[in-house]
C-alpha positions as CSV (number, residue, x, y, z in Angstrom):
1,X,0.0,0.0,0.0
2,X,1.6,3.2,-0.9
3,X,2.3,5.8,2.0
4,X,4.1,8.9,3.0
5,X,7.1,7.5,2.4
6,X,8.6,11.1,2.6
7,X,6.8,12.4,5.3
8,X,9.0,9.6,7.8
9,X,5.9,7.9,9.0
10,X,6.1,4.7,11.1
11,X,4.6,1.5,9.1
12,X,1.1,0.1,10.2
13,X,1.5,-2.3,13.5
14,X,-1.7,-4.4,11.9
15,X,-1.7,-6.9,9.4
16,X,-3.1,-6.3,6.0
17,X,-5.5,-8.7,4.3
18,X,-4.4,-8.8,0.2
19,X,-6.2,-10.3,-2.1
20,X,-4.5,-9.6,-5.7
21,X,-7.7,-9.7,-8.6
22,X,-5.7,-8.3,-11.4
23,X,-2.1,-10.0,-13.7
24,X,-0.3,-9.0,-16.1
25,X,-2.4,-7.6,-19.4
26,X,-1.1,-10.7,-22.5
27,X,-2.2,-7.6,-25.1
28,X,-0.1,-5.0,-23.6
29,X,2.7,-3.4,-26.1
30,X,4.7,-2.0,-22.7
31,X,8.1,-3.4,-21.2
32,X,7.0,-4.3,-18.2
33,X,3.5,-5.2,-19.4
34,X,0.4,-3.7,-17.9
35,X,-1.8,-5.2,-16.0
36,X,-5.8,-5.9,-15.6
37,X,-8.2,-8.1,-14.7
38,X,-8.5,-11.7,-16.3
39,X,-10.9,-11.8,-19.4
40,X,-12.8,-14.3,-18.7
41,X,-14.1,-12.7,-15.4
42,X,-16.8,-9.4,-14.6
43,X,-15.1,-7.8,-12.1
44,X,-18.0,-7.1,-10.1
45,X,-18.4,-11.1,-9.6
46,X,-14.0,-11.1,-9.3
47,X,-15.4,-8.7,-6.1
48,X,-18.0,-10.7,-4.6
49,X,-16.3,-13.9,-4.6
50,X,-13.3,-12.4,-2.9
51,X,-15.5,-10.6,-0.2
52,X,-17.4,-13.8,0.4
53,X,-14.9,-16.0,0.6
54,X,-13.3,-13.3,3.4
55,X,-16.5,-13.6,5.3
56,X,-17.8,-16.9,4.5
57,X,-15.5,-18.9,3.2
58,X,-15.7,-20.9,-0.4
59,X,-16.0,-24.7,-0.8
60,X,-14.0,-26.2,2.0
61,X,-12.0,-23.3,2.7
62,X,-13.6,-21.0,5.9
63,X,-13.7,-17.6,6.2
64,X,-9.9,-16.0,5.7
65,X,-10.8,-12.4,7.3
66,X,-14.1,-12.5,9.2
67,X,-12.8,-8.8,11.4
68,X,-12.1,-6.9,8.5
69,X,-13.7,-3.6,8.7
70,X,-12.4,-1.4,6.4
71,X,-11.6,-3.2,2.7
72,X,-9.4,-0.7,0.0
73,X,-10.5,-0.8,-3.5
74,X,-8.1,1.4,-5.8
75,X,-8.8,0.3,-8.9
76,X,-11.6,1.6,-11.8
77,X,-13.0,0.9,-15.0
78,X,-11.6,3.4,-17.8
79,X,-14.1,2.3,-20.2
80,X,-17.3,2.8,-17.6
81,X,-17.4,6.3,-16.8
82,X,-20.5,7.4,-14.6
83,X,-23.7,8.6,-16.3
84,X,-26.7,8.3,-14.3
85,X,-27.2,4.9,-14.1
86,X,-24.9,2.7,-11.6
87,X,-22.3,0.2,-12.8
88,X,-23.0,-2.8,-11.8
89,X,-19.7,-2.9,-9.9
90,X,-20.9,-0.2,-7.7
91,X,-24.4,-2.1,-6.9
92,X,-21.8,-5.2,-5.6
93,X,-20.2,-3.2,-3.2
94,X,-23.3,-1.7,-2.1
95,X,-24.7,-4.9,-1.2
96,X,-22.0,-6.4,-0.1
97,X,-21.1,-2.8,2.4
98,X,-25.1,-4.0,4.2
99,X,-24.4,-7.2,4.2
100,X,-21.3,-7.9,6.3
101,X,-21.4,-4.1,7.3
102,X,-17.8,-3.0,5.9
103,X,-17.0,0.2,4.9
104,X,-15.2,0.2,0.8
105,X,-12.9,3.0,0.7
106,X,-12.7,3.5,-3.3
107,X,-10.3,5.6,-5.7
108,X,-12.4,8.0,-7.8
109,X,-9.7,7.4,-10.6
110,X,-8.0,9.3,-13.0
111,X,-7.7,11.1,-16.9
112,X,-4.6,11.9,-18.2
113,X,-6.3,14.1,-20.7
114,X,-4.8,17.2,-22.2
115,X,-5.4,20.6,-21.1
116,X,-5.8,23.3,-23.8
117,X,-5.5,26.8,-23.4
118,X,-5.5,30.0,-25.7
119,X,-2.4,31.2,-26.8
120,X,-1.1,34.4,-25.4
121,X,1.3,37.0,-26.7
122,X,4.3,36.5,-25.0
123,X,3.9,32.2,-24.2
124,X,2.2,31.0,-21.2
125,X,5.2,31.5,-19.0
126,X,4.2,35.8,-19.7
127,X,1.2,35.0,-17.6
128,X,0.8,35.7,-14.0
129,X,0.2,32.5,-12.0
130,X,-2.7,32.9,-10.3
131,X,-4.4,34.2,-14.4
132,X,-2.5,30.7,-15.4
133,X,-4.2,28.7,-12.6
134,X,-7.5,30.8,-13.9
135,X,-7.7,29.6,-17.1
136,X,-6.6,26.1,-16.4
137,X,-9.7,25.8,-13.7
138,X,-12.0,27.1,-15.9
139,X,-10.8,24.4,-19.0
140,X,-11.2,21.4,-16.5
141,X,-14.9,22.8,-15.8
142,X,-15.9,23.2,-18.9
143,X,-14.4,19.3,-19.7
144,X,-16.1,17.7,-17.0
145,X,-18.0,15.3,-19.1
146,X,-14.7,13.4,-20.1
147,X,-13.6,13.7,-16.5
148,X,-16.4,11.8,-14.7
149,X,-15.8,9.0,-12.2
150,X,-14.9,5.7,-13.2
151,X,-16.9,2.4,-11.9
152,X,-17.6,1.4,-9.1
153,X,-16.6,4.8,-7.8
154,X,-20.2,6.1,-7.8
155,X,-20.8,3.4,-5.1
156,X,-23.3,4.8,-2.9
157,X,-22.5,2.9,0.5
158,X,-18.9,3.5,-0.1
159,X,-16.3,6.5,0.7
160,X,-14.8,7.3,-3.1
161,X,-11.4,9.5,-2.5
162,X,-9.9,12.2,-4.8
163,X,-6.4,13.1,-5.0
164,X,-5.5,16.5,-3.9
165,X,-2.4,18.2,-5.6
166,X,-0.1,17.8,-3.0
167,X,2.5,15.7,-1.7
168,X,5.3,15.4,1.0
169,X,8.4,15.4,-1.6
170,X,11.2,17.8,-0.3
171,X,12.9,18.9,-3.9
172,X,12.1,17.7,-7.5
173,X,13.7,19.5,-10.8
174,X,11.2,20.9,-12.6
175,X,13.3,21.5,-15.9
176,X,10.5,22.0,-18.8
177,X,7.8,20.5,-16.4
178,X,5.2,23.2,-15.0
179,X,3.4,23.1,-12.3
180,X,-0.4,24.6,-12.9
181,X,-2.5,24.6,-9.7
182,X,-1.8,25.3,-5.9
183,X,-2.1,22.6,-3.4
184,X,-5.2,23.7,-1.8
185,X,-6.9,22.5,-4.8
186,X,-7.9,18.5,-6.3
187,X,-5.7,17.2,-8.9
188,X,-6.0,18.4,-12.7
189,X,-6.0,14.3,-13.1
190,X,-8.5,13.8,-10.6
191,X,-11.9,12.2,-11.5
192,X,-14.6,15.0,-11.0
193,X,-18.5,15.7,-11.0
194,X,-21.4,14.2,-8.5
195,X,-22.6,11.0,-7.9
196,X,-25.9,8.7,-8.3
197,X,-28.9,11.5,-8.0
198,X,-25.9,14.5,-8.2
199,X,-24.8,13.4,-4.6
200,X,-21.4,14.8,-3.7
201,X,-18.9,12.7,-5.0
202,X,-15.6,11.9,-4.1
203,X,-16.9,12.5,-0.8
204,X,-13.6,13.5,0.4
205,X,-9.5,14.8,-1.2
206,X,-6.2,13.3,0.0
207,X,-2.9,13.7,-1.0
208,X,-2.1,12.5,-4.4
209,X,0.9,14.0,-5.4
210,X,1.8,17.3,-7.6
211,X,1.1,16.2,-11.7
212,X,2.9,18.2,-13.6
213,X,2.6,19.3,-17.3
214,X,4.6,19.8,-20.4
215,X,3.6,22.5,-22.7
216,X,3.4,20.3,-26.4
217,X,5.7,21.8,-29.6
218,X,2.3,21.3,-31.5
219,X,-0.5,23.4,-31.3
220,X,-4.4,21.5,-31.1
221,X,-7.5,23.4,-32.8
222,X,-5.2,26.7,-32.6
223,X,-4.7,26.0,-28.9
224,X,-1.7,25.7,-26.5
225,X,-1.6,21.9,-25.6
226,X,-0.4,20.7,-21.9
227,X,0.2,17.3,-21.5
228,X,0.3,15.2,-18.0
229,X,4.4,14.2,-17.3
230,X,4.1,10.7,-16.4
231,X,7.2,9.5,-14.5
232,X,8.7,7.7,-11.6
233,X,10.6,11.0,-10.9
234,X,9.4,13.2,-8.3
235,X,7.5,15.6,-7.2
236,X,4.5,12.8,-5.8
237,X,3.9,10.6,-3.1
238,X,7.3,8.3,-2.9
239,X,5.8,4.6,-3.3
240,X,7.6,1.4,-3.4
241,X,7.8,0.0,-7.4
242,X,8.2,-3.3,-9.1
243,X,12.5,-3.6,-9.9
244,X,15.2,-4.7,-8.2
245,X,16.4,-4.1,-5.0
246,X,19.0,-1.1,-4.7
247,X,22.1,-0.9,-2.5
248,X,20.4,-3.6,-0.5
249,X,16.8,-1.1,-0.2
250,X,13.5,-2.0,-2.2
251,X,12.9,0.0,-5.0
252,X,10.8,3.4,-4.8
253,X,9.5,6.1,-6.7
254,X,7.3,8.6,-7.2
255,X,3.4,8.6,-8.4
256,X,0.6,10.8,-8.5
257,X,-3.3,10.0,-8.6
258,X,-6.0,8.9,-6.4
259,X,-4.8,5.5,-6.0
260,X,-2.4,6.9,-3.6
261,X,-5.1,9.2,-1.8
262,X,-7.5,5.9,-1.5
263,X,-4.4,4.3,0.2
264,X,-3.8,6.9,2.3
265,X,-7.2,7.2,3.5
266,X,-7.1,3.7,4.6
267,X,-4.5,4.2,6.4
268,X,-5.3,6.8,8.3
269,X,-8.9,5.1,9.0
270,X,-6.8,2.2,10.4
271,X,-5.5,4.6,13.2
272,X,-9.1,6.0,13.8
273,X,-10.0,2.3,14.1
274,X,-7.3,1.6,16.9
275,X,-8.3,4.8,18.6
276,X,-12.4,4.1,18.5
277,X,-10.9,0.6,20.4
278,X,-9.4,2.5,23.1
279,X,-12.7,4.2,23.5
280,X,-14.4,1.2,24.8
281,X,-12.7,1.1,28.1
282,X,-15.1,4.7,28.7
283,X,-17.8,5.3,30.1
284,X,-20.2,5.3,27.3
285,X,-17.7,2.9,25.1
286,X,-20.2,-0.1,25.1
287,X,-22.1,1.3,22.8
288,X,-19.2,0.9,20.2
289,X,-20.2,-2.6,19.1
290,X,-19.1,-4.0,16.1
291,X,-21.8,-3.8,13.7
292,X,-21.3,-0.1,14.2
293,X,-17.3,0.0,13.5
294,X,-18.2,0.5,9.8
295,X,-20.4,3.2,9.8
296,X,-18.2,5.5,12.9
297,X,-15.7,4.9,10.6
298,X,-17.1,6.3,7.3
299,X,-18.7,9.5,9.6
300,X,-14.7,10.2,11.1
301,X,-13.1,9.7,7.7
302,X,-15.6,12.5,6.3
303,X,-16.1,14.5,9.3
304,X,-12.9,16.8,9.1
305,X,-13.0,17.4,5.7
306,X,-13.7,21.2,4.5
307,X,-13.4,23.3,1.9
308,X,-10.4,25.7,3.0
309,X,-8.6,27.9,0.7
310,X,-9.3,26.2,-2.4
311,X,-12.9,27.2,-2.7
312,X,-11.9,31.1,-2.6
313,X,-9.8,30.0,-5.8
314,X,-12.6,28.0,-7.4
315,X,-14.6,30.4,-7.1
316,X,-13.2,33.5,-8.2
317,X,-12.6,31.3,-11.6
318,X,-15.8,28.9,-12.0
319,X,-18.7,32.4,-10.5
320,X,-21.0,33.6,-13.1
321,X,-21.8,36.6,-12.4
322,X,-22.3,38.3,-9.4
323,X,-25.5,36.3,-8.4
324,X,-24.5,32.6,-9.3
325,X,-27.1,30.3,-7.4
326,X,-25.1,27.7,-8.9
327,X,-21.6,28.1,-7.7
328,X,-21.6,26.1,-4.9
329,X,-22.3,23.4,-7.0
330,X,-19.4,23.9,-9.5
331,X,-16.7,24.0,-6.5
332,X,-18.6,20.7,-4.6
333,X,-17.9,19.3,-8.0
334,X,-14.2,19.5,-7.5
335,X,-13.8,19.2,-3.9
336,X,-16.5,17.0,-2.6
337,X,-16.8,17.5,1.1
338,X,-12.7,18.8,0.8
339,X,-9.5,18.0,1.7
340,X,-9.9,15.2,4.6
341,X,-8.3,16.3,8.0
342,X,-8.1,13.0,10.0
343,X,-6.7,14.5,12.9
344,X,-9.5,16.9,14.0
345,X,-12.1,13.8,13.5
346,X,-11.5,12.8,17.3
347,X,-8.6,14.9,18.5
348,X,-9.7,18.1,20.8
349,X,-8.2,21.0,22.1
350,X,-9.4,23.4,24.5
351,X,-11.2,25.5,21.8
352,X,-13.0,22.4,20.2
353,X,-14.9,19.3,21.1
354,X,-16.3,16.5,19.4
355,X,-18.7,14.1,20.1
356,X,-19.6,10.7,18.5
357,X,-22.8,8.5,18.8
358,X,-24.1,5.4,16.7
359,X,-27.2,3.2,16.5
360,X,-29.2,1.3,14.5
361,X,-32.7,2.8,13.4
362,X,-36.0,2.0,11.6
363,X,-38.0,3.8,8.9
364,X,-40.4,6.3,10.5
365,X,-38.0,6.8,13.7
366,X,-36.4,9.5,14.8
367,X,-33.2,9.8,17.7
368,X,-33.2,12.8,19.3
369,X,-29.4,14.0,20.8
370,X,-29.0,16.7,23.2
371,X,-25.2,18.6,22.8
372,X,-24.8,20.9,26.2
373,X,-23.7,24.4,25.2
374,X,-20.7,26.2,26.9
375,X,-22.8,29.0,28.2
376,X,-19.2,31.3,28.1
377,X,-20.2,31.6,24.2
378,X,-23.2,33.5,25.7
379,X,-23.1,37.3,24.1
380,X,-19.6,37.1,22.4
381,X,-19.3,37.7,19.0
382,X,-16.2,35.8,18.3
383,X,-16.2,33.6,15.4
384,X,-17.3,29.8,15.9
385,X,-18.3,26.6,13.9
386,X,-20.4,23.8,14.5
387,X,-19.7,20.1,12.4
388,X,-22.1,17.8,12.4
389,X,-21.4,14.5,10.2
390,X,-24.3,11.5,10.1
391,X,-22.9,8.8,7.9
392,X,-24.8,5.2,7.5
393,X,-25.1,2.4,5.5
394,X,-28.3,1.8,3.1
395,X,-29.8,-1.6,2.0
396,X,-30.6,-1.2,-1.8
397,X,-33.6,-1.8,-4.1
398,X,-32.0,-2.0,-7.8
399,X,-35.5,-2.2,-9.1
400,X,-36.4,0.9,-7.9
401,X,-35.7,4.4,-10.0
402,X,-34.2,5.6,-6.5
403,X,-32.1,2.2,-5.2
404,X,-31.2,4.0,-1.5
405,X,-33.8,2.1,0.5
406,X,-33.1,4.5,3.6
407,X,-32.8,7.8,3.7
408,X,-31.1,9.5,7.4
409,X,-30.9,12.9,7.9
410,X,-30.9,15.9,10.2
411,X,-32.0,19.4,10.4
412,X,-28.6,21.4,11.7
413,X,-30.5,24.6,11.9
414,X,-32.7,24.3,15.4
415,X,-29.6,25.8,17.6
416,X,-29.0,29.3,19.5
417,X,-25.4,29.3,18.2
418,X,-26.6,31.8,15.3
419,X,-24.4,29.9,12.7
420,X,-25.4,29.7,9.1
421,X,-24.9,27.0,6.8
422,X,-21.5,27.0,4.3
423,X,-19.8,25.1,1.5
424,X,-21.8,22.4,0.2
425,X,-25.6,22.6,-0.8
426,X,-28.2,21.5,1.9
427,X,-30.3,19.7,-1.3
428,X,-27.0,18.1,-2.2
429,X,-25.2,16.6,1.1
430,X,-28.7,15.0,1.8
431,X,-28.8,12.7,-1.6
432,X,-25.7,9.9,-0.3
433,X,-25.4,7.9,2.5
434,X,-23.3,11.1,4.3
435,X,-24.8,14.2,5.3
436,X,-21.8,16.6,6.5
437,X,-22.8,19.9,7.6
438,X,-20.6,23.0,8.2
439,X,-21.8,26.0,9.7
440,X,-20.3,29.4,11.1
441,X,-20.8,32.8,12.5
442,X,-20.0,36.0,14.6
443,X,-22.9,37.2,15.6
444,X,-23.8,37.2,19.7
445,X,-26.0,34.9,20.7
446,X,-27.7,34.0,24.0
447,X,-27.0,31.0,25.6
448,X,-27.9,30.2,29.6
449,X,-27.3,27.3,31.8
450,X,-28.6,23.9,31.1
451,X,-29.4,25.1,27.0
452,X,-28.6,22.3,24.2
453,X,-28.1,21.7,20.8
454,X,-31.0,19.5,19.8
455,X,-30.1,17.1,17.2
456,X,-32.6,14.5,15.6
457,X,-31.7,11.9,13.7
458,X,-34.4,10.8,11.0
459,X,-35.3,8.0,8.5
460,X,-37.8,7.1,6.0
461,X,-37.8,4.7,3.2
462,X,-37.2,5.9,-0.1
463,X,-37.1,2.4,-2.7
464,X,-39.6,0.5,-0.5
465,X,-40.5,-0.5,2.8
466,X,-36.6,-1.1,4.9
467,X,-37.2,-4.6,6.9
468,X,-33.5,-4.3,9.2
469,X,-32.8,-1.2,10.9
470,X,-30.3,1.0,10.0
471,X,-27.1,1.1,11.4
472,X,-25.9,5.1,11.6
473,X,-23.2,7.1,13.6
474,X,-22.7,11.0,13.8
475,X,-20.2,13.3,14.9
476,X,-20.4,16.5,16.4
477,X,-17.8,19.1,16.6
478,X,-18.1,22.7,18.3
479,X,-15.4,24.7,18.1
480,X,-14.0,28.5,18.4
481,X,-11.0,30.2,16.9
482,X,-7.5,28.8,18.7
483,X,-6.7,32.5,20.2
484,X,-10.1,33.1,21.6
485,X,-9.6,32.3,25.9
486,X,-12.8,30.1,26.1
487,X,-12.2,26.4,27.4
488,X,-15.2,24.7,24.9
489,X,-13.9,21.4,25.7
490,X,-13.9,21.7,29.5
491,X,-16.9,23.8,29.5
492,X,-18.6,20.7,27.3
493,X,-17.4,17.9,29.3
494,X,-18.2,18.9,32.6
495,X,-22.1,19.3,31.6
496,X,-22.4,16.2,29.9
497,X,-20.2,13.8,32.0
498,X,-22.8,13.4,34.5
499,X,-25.5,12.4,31.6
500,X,-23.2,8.8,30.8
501,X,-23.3,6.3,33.5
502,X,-20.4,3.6,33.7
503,X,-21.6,0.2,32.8
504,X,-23.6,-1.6,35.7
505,X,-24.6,2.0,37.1
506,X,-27.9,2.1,37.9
């Protein structure tokens, strides 16, 4: 599995499950040979049986991984980009995420396709860089068709991940290489748009290493032509490569895509699984069974993700207008949910706190949660934000025009905080399997002792009547600015400590 190489990180202390599905392609022209899945198999069956036979077993042979929690799937189908209707790769791992109740962390996948620009008086290098990063933004958007995301990444059950344009590597030449975009933004190669029912899709960005361009001697249709450098060389994320050994060292080198950023992901939902472990020794920590690993998992992955600088940059170059109700759109198009921050999903500080919950639910319910508020927030005007992430896993009707059986969500406005609703669309974030709501604000607001945020969980059946319940989890997180003297995790604690009784209390 790739990694940080460059960043110095200590290697996983838990053993990986590999199951290899794909050999070497027998029509590839390339020294060393590509490679791809066997002919004679559809790789959504190659999937199944693999999954199965971790779970169940085949023939006489048991189940090989029955704990596994969290399976990584970076692989996609060139040839089947997303268009409404769901691959039938996609419906496997839907089926197969309710069945066993595992969490598929998928690769959106990539397009090396060319970027063309009009030519400017003076060469590209004449223009100023932010104009350069301009125009190349507004060329991807208006190519998105050929940039969709390739099966099964439109899996609704699953978390698909994007590659952000950035990478740990310390120096790399750049010689006639450019670099186009700033690293607050999704790769130029990354596979964009929405998912089934223009859900956000990738739901979330990781690293995926700095592609850089070549500007071609040719011209296409009149236009300047830049062409994706694909090398071993850095910049990237430093992966280990097939070759021989050097100076005694396996072989490494550099790569860029959202292969890596699905690999990365999984490794850093590893640690939030070891950590979500050490939580059960709590009070509270009971309630962390297994069947809900899966789906606390999928609501931490997503839950620090925002937009951050990139959207600024997005939108200053995809806006129409000065009244665009569709903006928000466009840049959710490109960043999902954004740029994954697995530290903040259960780290806190004296500024923020989060809280986690799961259950299992049935159509028609709803599970009310009750957050205390710090009551030193009362009449201040500094600036604070409120996350709230509600992730779950759906059983599917493929019969039915709308296939999500269950439909969870939440209203985040019912709170005194005074915060109003940013990045994403509140139509859009409600059409997956993972609502995550961001909200800020300034303005004073009036909070006494004993005052909560009110948070109901709700479900109702959208392709038919749901016979199991529902297992959900969300994740709240209230936080102010780091140089603002208000102790929100002390403040939080303290009110809702006595509300959790150890196990056996009466």
């Amino acid at each position: 599995m790739p990694g940080t190489l460059d960043a110095g990180e200590e290697p996983l202390s838990r053993a990986l499950y590999v199951r290899p599905i794909m050999r070497p392609n027998p029509h590839s022209g390339r020294r060393p040979r590509g490679e791809c899945i066997p002919e004679v198999l559809l790789p959504a069956d190659l999937i199944h049986r693999a999954v199965r036979r971790m779970f169940e077993g085949d023939g006489a042979l048991g189940a090989t991984a029955p704990t596994v929690r969290i399976i990584n799937l970076s692989l996609g189908d060139p040839s089947q980009l997303f268009d409404y209707q769901l691959s039938a790769w996609a419906r496997v791992l839907d089926w197969l995420s309710w069945k066993y109740k595992i969490l598929f962390i998928v690769s959106a996948g990539n397009h090396n396709r060319e970027i063309l620009l009009e030519p400017v008086e003076g060469g590209l290098a004449s223009l100023d860089p932010g104009e350069l990063e301009r125009r190349v933004l507004q060329y991807v958007a208006s190519d998105l068709r050929h940039r969709r995301l390739l099966a099964p990444a439109e899996s609704i059950n699953s978390v698909t991940v994007g590659a952000s344009h950035e990478d740990r590597c310390p120096n790399a030449i750049m010689g006639n290489r450019v670099d186009l975009v700033s690293a607050t933004l999704p790769s130029l190669t990354n596979a964009l748009g929405h998912g089934f029912k223009h859900s956000v899709k990738p739901e979330i960005l990781m690293p995926g290493g700095r592609q850089l361009y070549r500007e071609q001697p040719d011209r296409r249709d009149g236009k300047v032509c830049l062409k994706p450098v694909i090398s071993t060389q850095p910049p990237g994320i430093r992966v280990a490569i097939p070759g021989a050994p050097l100076a005694g060292r396996a072989a490494t080198g550099y790569a860029c895509g959202s292969s890596n950023s699905a690999a990365l992901a999984t490794r850093g939902t590893i640690g939030l699984y070891d950590r979500l472990l050490s939580l059960r020794s709590d009070p509270g920590g009971d309630t962390l069974r297994d069947e809900q690993i899966a789906v606390l998992l999928k609501a931490l992955l997503v839950h620090g993700a925002g937009w951050g600088q990139g959207s600024a940059i997005l939108e200053a170059a995809l806006r129409k207008g000065s009244n665009d109700p569709k903006v928000k759109t466009r840049i959710a198009s490109f960043l999902g949910y954004g740029i994954a921050d697995l530290d903040r999903a259960l780290e806190c500080t004296k500024q923020r706190a989060t809280l986690i919950g799961c259950d299992s639910i049935r159509e028609d319910e709803g599970h009310e949660y009750s957050i205390p508020l710090p009551p030193s927030l009362s009449g201040r005007t500094d600036w604070r934000r409120l996350t709230v992430t509600l992730a779950w896993l759906t059983p599917i009707n493929p019969q039915h025009h709308k296939y999500r059986q269950a439909h969870l969500w939440f209203d985040p406005h019912r709170t005194p905080l005074r915060v109003t609703r940013r990045q994403a669309g509140w139509q859009a974030v409600r059409r997956g399997t993972i609502q995550h709501e961001v909200l800020d604000g300034e303005d004073a607001c009036v909070i006494s002792e004993g005052d909560s945020l009110k948070l109901t969980v709700n479900c109702r059946p959208d392709a038919g009547h749901i016979k199991e319940a529902v297992p959900y989890a969300i994740a709240v997180s209230l936080e102010v600015a780091e140089n603002v003297d208000v102790a929100i995790y002390d403040e939080v604690r303290d009110r809702l400590r006595p509300r959790i009784k150890p196990p056996g209390a009466v």
